[in-house]
C-alpha positions in Angstrom: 129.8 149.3 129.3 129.3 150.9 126.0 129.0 155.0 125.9 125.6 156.5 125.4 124.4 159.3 123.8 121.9 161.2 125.5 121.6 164.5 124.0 123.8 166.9 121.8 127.3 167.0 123.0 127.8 169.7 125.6 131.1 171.0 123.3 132.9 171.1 120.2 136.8 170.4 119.2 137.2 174.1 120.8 137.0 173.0 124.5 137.8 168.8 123.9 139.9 167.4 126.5 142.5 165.7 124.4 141.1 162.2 124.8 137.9 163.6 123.6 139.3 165.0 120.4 141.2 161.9 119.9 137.9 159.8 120.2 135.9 162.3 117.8 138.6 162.8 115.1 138.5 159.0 115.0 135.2 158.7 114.8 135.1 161.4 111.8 137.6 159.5 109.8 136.0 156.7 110.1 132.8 158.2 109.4 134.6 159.6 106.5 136.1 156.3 105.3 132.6 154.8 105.5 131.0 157.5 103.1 134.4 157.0 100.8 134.0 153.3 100.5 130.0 152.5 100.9 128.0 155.5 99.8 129.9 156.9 97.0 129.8 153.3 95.2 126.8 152.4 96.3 125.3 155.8 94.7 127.4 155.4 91.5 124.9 151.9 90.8 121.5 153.7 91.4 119.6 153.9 88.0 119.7 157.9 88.2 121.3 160.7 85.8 123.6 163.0 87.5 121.4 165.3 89.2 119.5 162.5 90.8 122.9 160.7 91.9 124.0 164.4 92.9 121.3 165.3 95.0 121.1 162.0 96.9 124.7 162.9 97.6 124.0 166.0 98.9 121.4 164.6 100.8 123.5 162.3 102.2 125.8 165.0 102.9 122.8 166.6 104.8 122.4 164.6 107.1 125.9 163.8 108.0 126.7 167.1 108.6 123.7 167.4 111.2 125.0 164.2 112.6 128.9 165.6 113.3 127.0 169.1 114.4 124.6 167.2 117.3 127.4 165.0 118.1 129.7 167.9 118.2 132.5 166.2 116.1 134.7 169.6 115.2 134.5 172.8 115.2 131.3 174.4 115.4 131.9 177.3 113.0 133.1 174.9 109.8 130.2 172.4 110.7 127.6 175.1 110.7 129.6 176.1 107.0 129.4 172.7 105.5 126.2 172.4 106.9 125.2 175.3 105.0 126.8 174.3 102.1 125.9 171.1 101.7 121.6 172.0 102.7 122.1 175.1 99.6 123.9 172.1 97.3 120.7 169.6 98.1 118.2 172.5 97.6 119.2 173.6 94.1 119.8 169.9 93.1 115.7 169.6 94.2 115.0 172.2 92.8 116.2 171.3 89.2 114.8 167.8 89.5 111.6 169.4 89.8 112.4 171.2 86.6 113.8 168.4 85.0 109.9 166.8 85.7 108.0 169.5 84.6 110.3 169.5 81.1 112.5 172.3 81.4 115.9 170.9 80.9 118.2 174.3 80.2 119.0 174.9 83.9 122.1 172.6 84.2 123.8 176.0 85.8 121.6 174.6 89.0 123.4 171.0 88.9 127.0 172.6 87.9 126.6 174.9 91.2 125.5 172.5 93.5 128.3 170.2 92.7 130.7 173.5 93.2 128.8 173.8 97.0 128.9 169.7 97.4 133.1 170.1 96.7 133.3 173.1 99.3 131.7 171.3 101.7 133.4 168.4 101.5 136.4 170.9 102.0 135.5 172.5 105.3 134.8 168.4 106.1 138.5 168.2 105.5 139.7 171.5 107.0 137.5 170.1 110.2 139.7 166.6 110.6 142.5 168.3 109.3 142.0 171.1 112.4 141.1 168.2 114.7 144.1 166.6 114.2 146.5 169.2 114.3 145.2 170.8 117.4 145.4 166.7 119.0 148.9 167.0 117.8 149.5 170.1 119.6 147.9 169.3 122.9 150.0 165.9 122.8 153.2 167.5 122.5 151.7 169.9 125.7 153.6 173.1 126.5 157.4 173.8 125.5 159.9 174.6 128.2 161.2 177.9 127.9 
């Protein structure tokens, strides 16, 4: 019987048992693997300049983050970070596609930011496995005798 999800996860990596943390850090790298390997590529081919590649990124990067915070894959404090990041990164990217539309093409600060906040983000994504993983690490090896 397969698991079901039926509402936000009642804890983070804080207070996982150790199986628990062992089946979310899995699922995160693989959820990281998939965006390596599917989206990135995939997002390189669209037809778009680089804010319009960028933004879909951070989009992307959006909504992955609110997926790993309802399904309470880390630590609640780094998702709510990258979440933070990522949502500012998507915002200025919209906001100077608008720009670039209405003709005003001298804001490429906006685009040069956001891709600053996309590369933190991805960052706390990385602190948040890496943190996963090293606290599974430490709960496998349990306590030392004295």
């Amino acid at each position: 019987m397969s698991p079901r999800v039926r509402g936000p996860a009642p804890h983070t990596a804080e207070d996982a048992s150790p199986d628990e943390l062992r089946r979310a850090s899995l699922r995160l790298s693989l959820g990281l693997v998939l965006l390596g390997v599917l989206a990135l590529p995939l997002l390189h081919e669209l037809p778009l300049g680089p804010t319009g590649r960028t933004g879909l990124l951070a989009w992307l990067l959006v909504a992955v983050a609110l997926y790993w915070l309802y399904a309470g894959l880390g630590y609640r404090p780094l998702l709510l970070l990258q979440l933070g990041l990522f949502s500012t990164a998507a915002a200025l990217l919209s906001g100077k596609a608008l720009l670039v539309l209405l003709g005003v093409r001298q804001f490429g600060i906006l685009r040069e930011a956001a891709r600053g906040l996309v590369i933190a983000g991805l960052a706390t994504a990385l602190a948040n496995w890496g943190g996963m993983l090293f606290a599974l690490y430490r709960r496998r090896k349990g306590p030392r005798a004295a």
